[in-house]
mmJSON file of the N, C-alpha and C atoms, coordinates in Angstrom:
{"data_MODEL":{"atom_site":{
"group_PDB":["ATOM","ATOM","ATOM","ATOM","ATOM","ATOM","ATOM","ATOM","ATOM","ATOM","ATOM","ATOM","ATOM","ATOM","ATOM","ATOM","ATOM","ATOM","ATOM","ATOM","ATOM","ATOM","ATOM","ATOM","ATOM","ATOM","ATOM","ATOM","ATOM","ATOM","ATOM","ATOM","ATOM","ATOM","ATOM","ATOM","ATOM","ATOM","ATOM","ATOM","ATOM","ATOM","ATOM","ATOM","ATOM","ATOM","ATOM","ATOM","ATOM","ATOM","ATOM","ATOM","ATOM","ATOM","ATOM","ATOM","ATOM","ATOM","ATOM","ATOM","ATOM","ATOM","ATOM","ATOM","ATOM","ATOM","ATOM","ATOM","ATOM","ATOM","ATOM","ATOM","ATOM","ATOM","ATOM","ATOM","ATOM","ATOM","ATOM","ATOM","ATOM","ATOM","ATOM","ATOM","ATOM","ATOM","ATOM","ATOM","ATOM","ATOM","ATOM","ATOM","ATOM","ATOM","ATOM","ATOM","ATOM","ATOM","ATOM","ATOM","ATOM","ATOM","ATOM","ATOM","ATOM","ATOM","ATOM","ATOM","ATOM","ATOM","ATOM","ATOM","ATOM","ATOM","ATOM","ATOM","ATOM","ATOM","ATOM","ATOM","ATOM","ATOM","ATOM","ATOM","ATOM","ATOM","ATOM","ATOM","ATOM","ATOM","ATOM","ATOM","ATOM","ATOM","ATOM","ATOM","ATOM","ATOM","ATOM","ATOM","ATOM","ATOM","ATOM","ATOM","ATOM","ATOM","ATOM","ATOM","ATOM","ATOM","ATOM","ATOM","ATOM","ATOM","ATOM","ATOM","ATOM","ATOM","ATOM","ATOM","ATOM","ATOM","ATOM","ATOM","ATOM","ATOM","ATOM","ATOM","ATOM","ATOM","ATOM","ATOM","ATOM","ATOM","ATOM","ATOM","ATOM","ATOM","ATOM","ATOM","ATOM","ATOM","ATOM","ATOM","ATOM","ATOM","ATOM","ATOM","ATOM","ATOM","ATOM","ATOM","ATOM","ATOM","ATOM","ATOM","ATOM","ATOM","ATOM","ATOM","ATOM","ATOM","ATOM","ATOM","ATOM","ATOM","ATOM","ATOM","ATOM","ATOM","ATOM","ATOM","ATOM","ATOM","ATOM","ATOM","ATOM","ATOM","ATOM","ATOM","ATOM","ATOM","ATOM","ATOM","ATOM","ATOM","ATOM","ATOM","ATOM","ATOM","ATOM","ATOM","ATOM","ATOM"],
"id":[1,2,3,4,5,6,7,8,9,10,11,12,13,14,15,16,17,18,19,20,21,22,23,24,25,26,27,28,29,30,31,32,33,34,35,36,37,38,39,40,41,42,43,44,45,46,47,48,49,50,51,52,53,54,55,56,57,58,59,60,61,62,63,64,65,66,67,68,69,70,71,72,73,74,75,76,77,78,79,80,81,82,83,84,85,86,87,88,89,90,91,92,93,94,95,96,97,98,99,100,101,102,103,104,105,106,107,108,109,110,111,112,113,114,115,116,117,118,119,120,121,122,123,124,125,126,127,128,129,130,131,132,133,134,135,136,137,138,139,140,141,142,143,144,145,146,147,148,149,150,151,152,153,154,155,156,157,158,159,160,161,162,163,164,165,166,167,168,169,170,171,172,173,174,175,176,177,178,179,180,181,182,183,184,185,186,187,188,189,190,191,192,193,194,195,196,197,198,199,200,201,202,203,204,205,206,207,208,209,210,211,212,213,214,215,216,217,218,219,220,221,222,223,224,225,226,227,228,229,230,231,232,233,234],
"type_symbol":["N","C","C","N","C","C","N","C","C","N","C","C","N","C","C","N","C","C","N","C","C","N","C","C","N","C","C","N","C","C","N","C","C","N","C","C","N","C","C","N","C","C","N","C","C","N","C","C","N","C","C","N","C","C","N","C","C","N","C","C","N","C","C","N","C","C","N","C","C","N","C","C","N","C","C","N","C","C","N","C","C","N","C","C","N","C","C","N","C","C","N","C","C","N","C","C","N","C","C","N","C","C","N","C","C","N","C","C","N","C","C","N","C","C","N","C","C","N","C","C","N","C","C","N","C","C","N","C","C","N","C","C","N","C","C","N","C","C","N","C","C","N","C","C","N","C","C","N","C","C","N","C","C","N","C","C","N","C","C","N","C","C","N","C","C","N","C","C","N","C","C","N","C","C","N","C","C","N","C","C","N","C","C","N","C","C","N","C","C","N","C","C","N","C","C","N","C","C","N","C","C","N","C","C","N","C","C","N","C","C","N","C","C","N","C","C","N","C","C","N","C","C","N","C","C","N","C","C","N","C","C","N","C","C"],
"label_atom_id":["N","CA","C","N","CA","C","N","CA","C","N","CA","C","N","CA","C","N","CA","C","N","CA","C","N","CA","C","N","CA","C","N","CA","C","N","CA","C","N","CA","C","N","CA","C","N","CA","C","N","CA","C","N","CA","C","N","CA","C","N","CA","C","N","CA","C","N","CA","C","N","CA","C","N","CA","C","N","CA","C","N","CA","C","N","CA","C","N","CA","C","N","CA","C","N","CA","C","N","CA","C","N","CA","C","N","CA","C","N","CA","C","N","CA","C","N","CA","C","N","CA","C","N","CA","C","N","CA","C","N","CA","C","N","CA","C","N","CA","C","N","CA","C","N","CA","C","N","CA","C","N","CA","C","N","CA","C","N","CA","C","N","CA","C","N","CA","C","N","CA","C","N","CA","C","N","CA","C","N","CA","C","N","CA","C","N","CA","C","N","CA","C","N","CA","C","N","CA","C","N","CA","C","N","CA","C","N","CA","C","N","CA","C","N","CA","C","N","CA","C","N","CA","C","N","CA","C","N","CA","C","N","CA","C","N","CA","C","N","CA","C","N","CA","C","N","CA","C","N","CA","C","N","CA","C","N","CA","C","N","CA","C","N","CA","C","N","CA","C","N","CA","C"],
"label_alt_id":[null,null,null,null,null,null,null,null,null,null,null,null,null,null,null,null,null,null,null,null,null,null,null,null,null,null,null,null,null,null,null,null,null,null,null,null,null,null,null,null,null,null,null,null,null,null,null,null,null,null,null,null,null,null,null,null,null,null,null,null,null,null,null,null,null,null,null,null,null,null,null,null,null,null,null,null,null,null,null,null,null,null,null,null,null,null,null,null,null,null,null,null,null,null,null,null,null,null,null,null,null,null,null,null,null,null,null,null,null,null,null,null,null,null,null,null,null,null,null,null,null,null,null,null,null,null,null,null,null,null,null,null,null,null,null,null,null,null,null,null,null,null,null,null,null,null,null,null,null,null,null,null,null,null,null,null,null,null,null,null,null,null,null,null,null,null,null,null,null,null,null,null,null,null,null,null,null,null,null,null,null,null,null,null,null,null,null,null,null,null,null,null,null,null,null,null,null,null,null,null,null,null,null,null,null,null,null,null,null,null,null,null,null,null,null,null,null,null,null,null,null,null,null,null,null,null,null,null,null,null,null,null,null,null],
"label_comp_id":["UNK","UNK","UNK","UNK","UNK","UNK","UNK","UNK","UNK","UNK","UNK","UNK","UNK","UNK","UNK","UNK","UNK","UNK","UNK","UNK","UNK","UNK","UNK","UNK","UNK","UNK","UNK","UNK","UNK","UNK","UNK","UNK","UNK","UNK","UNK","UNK","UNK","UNK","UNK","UNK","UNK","UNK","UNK","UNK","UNK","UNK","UNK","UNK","UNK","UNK","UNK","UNK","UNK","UNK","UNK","UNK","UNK","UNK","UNK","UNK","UNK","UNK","UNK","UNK","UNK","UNK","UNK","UNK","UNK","UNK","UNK","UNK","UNK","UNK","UNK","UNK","UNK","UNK","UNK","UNK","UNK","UNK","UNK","UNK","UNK","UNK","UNK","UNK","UNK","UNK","UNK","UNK","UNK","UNK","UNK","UNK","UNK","UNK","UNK","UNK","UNK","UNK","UNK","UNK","UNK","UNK","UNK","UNK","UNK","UNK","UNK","UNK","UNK","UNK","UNK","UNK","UNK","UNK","UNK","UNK","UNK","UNK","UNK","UNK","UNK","UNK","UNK","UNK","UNK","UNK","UNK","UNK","UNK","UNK","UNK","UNK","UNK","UNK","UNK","UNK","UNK","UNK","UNK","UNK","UNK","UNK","UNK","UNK","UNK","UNK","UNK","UNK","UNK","UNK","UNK","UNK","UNK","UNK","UNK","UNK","UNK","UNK","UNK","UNK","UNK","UNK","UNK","UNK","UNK","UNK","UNK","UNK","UNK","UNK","UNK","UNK","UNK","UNK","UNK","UNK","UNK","UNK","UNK","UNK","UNK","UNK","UNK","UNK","UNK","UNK","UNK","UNK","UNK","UNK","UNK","UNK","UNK","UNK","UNK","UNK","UNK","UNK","UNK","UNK","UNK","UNK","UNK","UNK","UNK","UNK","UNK","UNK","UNK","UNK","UNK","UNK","UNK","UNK","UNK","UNK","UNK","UNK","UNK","UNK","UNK","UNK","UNK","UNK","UNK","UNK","UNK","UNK","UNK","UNK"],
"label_asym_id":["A","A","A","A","A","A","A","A","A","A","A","A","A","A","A","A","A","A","A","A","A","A","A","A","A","A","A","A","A","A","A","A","A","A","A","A","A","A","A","A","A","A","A","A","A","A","A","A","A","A","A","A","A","A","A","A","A","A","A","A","A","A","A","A","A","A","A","A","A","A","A","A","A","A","A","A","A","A","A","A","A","A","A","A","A","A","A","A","A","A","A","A","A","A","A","A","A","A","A","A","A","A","A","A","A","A","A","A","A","A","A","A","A","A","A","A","A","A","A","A","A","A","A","A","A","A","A","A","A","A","A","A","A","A","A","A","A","A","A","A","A","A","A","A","A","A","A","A","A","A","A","A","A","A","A","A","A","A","A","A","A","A","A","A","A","A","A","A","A","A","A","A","A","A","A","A","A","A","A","A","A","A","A","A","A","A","A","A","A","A","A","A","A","A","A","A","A","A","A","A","A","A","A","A","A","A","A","A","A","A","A","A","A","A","A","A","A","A","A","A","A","A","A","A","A","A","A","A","A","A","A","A","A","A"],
"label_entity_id":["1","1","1","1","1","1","1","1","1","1","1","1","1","1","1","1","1","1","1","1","1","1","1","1","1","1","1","1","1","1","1","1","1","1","1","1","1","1","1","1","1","1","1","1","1","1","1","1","1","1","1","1","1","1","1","1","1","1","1","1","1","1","1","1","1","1","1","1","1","1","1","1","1","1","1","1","1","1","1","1","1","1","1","1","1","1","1","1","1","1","1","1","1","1","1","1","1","1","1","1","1","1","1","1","1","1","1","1","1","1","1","1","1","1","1","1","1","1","1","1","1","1","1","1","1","1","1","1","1","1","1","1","1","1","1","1","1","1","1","1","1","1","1","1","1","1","1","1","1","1","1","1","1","1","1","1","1","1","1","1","1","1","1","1","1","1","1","1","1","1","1","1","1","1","1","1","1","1","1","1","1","1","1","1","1","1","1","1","1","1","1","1","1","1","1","1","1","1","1","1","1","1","1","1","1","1","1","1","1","1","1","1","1","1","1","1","1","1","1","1","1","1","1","1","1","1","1","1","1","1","1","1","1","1"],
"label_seq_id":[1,1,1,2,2,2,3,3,3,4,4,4,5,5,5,6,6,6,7,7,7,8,8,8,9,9,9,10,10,10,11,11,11,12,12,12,13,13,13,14,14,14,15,15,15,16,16,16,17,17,17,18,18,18,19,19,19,20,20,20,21,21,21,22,22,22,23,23,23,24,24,24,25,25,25,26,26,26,27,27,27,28,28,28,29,29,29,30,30,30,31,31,31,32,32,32,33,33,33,34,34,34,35,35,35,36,36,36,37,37,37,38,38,38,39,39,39,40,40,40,41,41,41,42,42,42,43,43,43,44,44,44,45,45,45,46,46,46,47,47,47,48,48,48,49,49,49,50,50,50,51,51,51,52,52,52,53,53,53,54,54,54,55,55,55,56,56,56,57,57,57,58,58,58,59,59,59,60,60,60,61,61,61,62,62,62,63,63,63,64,64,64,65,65,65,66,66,66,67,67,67,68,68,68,69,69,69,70,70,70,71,71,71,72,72,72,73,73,73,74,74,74,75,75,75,76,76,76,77,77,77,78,78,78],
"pdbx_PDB_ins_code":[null,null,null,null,null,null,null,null,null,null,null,null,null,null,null,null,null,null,null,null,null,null,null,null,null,null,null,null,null,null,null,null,null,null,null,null,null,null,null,null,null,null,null,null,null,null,null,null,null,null,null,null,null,null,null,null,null,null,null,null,null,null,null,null,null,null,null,null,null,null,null,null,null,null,null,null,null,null,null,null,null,null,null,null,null,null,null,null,null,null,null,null,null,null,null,null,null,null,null,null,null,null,null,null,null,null,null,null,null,null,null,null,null,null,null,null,null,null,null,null,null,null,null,null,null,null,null,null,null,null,null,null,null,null,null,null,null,null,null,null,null,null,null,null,null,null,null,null,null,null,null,null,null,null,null,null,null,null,null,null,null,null,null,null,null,null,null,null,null,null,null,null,null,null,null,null,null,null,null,null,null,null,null,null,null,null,null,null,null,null,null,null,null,null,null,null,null,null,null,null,null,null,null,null,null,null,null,null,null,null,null,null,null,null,null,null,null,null,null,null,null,null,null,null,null,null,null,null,null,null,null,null,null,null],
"Cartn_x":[86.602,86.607,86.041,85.167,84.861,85.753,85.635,86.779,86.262,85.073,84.91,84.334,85.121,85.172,84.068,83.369,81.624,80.667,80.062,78.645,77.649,76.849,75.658,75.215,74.784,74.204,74.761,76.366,76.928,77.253,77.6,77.807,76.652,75.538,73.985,73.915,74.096,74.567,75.36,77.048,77.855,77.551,76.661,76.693,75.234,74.69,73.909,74.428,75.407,76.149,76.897,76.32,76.567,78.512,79.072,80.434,81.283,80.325,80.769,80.542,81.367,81.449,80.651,81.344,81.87,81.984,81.339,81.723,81.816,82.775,82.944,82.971,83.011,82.858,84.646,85.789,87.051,86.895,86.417,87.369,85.907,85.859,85.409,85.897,84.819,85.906,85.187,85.797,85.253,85.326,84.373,84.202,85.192,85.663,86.734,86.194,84.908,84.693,84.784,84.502,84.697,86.349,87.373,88.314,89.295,88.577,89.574,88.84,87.392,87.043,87.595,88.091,88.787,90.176,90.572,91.723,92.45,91.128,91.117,90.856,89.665,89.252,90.755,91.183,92.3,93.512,93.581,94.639,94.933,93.274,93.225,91.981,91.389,90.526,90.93,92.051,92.348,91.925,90.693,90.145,90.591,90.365,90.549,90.437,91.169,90.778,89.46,89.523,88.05,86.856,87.515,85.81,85.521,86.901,85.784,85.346,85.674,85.048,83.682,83.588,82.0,81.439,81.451,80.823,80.549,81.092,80.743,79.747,78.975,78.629,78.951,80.292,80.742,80.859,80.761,80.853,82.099,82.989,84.219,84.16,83.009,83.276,83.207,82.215,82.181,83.353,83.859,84.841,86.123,86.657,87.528,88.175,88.482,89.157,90.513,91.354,92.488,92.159,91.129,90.56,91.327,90.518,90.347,91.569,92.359,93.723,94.767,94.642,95.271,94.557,93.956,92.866,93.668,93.178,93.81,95.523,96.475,97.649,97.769,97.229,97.235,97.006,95.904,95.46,95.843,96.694,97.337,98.59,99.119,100.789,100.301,98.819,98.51,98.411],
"Cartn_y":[38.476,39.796,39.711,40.502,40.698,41.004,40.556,40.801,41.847,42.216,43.087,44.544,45.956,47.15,48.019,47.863,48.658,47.462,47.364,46.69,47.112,46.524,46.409,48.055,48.148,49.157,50.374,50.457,51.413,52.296,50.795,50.981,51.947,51.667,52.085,53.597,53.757,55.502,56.117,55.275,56.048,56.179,55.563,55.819,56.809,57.426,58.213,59.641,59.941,60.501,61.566,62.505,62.897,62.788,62.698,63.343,61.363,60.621,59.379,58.493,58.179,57.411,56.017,55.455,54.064,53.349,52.728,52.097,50.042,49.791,48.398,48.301,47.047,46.491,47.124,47.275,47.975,48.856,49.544,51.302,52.244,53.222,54.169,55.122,55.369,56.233,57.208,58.57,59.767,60.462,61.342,61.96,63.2,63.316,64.309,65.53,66.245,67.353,67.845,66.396,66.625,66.327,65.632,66.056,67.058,67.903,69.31,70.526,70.385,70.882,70.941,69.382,69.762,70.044,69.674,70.456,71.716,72.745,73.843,74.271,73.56,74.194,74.097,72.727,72.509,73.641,73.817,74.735,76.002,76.929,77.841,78.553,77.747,77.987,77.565,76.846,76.247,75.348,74.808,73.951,72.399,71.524,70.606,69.506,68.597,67.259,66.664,66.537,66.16,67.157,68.317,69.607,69.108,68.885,69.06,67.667,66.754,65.378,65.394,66.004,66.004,66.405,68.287,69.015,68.915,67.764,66.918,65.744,65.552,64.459,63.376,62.862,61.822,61.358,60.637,59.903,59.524,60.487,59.889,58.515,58.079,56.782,55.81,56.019,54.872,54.786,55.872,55.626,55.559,55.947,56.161,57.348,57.943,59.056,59.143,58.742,59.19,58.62,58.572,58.502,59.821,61.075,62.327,62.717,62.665,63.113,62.576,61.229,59.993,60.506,60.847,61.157,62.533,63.47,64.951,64.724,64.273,63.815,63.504,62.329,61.942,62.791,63.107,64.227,65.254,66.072,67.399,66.994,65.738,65.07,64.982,65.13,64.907,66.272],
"Cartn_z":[165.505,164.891,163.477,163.22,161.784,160.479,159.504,158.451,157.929,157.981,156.967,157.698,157.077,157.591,157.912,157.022,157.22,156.922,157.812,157.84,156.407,156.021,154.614,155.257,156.383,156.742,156.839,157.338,157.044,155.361,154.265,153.375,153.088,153.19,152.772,153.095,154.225,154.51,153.847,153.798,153.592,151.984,150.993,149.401,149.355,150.793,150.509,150.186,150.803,151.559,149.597,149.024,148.029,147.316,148.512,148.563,148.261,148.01,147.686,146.637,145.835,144.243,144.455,145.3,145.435,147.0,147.592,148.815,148.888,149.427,149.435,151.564,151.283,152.773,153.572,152.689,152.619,152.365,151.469,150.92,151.05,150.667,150.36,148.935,148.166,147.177,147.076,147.351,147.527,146.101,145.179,144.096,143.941,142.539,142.45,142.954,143.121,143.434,144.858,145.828,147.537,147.436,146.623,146.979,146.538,145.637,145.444,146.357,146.776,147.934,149.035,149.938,150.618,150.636,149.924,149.466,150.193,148.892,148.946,150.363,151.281,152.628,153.299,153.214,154.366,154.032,152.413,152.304,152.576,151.568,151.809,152.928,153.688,154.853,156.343,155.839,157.258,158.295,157.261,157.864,158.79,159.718,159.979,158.778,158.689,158.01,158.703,160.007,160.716,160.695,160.121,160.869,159.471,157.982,156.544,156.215,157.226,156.945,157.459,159.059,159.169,158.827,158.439,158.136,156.635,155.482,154.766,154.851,155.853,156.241,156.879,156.979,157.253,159.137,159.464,160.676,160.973,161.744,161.951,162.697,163.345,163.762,163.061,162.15,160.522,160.302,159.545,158.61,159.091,160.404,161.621,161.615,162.735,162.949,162.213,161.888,160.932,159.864,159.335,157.513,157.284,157.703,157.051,157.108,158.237,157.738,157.01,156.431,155.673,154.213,154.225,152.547,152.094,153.244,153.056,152.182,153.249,153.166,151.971,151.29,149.883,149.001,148.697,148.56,147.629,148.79,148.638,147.702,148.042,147.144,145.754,145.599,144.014,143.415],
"occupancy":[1.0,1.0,1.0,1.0,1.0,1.0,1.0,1.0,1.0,1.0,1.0,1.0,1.0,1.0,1.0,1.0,1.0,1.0,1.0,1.0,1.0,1.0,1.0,1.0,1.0,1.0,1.0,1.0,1.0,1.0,1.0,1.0,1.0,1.0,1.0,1.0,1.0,1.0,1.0,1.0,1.0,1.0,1.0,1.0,1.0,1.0,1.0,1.0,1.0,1.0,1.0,1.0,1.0,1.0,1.0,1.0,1.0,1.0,1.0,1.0,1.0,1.0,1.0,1.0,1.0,1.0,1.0,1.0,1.0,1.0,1.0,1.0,1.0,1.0,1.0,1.0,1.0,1.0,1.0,1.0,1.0,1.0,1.0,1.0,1.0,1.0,1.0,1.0,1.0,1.0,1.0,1.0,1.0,1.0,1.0,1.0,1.0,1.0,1.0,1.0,1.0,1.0,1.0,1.0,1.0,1.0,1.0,1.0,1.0,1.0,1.0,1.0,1.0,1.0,1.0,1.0,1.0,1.0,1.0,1.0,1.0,1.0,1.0,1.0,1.0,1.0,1.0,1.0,1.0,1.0,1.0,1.0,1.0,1.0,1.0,1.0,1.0,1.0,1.0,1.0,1.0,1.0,1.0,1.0,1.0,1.0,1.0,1.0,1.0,1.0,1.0,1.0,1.0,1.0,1.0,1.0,1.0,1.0,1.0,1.0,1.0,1.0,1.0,1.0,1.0,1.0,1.0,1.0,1.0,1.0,1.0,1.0,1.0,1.0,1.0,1.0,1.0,1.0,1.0,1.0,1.0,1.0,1.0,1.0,1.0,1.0,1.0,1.0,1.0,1.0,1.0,1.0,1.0,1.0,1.0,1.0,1.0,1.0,1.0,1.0,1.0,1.0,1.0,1.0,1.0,1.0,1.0,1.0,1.0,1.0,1.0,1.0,1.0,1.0,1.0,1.0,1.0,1.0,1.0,1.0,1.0,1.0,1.0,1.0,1.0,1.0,1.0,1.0,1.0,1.0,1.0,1.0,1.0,1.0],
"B_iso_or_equiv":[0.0,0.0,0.0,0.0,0.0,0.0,0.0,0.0,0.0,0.0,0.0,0.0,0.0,0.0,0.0,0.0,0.0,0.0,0.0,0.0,0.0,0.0,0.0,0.0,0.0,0.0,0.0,0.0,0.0,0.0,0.0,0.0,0.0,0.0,0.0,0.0,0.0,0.0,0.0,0.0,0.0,0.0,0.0,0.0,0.0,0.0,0.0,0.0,0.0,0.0,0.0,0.0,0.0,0.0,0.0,0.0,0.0,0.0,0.0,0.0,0.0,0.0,0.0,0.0,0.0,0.0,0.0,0.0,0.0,0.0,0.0,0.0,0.0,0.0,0.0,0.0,0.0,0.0,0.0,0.0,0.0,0.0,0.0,0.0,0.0,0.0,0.0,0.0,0.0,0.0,0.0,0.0,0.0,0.0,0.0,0.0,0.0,0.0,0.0,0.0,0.0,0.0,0.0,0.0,0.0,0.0,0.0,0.0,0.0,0.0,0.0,0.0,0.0,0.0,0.0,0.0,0.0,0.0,0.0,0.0,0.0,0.0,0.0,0.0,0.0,0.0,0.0,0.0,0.0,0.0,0.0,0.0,0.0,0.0,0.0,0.0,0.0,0.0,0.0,0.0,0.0,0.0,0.0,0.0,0.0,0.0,0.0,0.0,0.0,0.0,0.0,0.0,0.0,0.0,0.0,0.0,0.0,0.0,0.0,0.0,0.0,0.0,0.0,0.0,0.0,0.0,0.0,0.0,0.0,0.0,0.0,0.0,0.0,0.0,0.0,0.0,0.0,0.0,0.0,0.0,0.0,0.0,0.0,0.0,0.0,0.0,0.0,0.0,0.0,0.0,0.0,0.0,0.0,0.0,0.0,0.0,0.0,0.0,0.0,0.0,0.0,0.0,0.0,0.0,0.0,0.0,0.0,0.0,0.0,0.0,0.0,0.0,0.0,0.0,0.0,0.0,0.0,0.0,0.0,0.0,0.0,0.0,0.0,0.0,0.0,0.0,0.0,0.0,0.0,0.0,0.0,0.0,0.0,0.0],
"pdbx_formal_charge":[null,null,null,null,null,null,null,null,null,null,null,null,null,null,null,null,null,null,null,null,null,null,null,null,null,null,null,null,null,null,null,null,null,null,null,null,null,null,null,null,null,null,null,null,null,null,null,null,null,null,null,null,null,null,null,null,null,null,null,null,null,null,null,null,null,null,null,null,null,null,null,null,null,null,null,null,null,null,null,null,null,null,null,null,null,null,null,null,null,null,null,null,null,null,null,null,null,null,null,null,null,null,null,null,null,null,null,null,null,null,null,null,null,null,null,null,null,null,null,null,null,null,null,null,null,null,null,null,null,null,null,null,null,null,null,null,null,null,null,null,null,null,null,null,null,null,null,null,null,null,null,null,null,null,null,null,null,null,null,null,null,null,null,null,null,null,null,null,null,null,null,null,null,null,null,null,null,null,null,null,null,null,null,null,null,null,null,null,null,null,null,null,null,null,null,null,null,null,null,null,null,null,null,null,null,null,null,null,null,null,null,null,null,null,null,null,null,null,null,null,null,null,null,null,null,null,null,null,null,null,null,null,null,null],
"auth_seq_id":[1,1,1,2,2,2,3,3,3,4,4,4,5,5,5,6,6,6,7,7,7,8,8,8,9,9,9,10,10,10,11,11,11,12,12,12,13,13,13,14,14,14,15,15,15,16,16,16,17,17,17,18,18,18,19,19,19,20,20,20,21,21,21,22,22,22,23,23,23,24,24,24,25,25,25,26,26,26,27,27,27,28,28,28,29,29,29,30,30,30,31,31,31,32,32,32,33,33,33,34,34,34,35,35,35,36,36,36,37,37,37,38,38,38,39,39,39,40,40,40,41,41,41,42,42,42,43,43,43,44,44,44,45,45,45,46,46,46,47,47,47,48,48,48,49,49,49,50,50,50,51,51,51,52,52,52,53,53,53,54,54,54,55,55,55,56,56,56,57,57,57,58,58,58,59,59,59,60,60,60,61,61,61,62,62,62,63,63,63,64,64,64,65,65,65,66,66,66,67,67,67,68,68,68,69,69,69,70,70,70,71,71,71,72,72,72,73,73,73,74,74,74,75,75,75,76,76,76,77,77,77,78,78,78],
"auth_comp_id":["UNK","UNK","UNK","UNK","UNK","UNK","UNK","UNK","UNK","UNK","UNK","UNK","UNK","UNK","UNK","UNK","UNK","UNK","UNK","UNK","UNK","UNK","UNK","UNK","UNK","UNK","UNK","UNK","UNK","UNK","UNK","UNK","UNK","UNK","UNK","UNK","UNK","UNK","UNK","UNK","UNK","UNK","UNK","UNK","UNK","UNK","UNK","UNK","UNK","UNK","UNK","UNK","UNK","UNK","UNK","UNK","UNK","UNK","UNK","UNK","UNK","UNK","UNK","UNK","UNK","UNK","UNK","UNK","UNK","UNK","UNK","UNK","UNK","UNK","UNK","UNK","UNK","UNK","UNK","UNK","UNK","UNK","UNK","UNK","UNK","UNK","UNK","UNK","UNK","UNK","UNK","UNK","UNK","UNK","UNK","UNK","UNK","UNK","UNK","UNK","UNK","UNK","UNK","UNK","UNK","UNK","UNK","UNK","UNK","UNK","UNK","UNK","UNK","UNK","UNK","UNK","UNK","UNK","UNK","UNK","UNK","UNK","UNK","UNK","UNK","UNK","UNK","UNK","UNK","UNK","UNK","UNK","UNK","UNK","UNK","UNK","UNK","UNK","UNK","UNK","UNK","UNK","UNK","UNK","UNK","UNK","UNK","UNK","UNK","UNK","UNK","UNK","UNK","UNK","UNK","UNK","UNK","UNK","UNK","UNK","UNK","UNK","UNK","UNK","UNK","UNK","UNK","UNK","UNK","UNK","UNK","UNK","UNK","UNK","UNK","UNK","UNK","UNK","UNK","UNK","UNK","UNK","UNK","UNK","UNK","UNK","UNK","UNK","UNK","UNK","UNK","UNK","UNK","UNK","UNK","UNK","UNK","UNK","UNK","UNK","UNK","UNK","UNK","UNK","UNK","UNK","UNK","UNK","UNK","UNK","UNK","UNK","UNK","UNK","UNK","UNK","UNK","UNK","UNK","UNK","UNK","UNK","UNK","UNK","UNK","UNK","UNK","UNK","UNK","UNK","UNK","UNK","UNK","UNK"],
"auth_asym_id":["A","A","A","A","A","A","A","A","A","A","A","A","A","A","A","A","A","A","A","A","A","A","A","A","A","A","A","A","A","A","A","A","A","A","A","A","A","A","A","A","A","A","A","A","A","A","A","A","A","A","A","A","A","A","A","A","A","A","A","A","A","A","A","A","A","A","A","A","A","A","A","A","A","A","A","A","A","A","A","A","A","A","A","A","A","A","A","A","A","A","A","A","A","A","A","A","A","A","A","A","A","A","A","A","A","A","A","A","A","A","A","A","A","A","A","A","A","A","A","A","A","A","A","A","A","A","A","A","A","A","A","A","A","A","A","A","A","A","A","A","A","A","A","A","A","A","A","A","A","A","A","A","A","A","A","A","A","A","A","A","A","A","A","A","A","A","A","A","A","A","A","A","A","A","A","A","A","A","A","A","A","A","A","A","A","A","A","A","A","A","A","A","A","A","A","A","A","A","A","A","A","A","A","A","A","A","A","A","A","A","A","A","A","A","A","A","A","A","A","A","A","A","A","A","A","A","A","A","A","A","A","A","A","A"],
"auth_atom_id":["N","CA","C","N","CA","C","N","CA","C","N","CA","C","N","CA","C","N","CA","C","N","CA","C","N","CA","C","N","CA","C","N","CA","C","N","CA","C","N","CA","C","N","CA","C","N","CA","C","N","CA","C","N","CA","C","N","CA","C","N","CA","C","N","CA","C","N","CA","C","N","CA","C","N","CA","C","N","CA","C","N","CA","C","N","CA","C","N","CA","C","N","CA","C","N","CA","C","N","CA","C","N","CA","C","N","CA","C","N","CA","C","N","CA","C","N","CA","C","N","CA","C","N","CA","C","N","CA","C","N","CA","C","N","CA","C","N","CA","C","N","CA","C","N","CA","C","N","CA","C","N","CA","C","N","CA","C","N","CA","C","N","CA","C","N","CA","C","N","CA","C","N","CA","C","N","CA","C","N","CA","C","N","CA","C","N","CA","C","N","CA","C","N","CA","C","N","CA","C","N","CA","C","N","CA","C","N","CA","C","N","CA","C","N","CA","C","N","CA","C","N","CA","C","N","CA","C","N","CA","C","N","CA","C","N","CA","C","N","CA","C","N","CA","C","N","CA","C","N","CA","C","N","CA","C","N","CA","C","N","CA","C","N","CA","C","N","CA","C","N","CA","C"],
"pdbx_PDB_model_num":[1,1,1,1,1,1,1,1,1,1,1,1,1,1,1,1,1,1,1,1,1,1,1,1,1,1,1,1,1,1,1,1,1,1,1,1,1,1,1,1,1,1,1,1,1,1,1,1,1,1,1,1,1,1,1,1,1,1,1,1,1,1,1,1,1,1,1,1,1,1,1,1,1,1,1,1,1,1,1,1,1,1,1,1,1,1,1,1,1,1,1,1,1,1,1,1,1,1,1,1,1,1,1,1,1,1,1,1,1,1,1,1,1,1,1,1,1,1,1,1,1,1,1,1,1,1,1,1,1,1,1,1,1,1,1,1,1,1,1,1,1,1,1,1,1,1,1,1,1,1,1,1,1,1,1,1,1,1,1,1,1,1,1,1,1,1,1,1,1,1,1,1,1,1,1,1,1,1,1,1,1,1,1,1,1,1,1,1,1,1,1,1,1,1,1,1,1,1,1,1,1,1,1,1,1,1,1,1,1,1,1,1,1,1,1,1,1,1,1,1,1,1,1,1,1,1,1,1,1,1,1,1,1,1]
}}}
């Protein structure tokens, strides 16, 4: 098994990807403005954690399917 979470190539997408600071072979760090965006969608739009992760760009298979609702979650406690 590989130790490490995103491939050179994934990283390479995912820091194209406007809505991202920071990517390591582990984390992702998303910019304060995509996360009071979704925020706001999930709060006051009702949006999915997954519809505002894709429809952000993101690849729920890159980054995995309970990213977006583990991020949201955090998130909102701040």
């Amino acid at each position: 098994m590989n130790k490490s979470k995103f491939s050179e190539e994934q990283i390479k997408v995912l820091l194209v990807n406007c809505n991202v600071d920071k990517c390591s072979d582990r984390a992702i760090t998303y910019n304060k403005e995509f996360k009071i965006r979704a925020v706001k969608q999930y709060n006051e739009e009702g949006k999915t954690a997954r519809g505002i992760f894709k429809e952000a760009g993101f690849d729920l298979n890159v980054i995995g399917k309970d990213v977006a609702k583990g991020c949201l979650k955090r998130w909102r406690k701040i």
